[in-house]
C-alpha distance (Angstrom), angle and dihedral (degrees) to the residues before:
residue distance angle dihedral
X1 . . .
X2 4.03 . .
X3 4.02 84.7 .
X4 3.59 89.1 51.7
X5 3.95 91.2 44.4
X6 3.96 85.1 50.5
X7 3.62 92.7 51.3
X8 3.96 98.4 52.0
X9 3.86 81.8 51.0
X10 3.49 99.6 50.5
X11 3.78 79.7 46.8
X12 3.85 101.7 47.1
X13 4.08 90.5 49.6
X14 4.21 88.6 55.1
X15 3.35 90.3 45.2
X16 4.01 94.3 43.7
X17 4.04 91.7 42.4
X18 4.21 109.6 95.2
X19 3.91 91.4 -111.6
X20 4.07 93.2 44.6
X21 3.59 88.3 58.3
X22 4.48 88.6 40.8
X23 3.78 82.2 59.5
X24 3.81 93.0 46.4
X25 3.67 96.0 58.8
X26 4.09 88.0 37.3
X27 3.94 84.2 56.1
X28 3.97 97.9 42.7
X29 3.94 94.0 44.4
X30 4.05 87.2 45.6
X31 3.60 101.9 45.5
X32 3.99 108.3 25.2
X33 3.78 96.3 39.0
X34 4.06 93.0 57.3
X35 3.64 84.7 46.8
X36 3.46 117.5 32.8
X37 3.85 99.2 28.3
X38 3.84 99.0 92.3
X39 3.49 97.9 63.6
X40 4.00 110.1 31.8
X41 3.84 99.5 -164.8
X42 4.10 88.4 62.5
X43 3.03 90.3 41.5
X44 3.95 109.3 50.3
X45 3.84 85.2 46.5
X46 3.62 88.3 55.2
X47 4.08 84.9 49.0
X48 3.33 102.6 43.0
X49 4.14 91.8 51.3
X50 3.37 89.8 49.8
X51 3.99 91.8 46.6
X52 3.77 88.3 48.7
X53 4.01 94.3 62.1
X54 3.80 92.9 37.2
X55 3.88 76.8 62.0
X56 3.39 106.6 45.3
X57 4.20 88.9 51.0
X58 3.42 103.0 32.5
X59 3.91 103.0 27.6
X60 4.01 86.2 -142.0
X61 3.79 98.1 -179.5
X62 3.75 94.8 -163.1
X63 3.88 94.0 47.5
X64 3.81 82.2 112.8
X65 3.69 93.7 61.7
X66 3.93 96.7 46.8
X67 4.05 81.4 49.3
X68 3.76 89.7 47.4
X69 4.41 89.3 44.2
X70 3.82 87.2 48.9
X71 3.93 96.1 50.4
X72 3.60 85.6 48.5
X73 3.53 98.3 50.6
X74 3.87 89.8 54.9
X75 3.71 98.2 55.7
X76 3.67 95.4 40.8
X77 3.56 78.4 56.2
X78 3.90 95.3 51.6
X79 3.34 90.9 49.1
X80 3.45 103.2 58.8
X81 3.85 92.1 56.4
């Protein structure tokens, strides 16, 4: 349990550094907008429960925007089809 406890930490202060959260975007842009961008509904749910945790650990108040950016990015992408 205290290993586990460490881990999370170790976790929650990569995630909380500037470049931890740099790599978060990197990783939800890469993986979720190959996957998810061809049909939006999946795909903001997907998003948007991801979003939620990054919240809750990280308390990222502009987690909205990046959600918001992303969203964006896939129907600007749709539309130029």
């Amino acid at each position: 349990l205290l290993i586990k406890q460490h881990v999370i930490k170790g976790i929650l202060k990569i995630v909380m550094s500037i470049g931890g959260v740099l790599w978060l975007i990197f990783f939800i842009r890469k993986y979720f907008f190959i996957k998810y961008c061809r049909s939006i509904k999946k795909y903001v749910i997907k998003i948007s429960i991801v979003m939620e945790v990054v919240l809750i650990y990280t308390r990222i108040v502009n987690s909205n925007t990046i959600l918001y950016y992303i969203v964006y990015k896939c129907v600007i992408a749709r539309l130029r089809r």
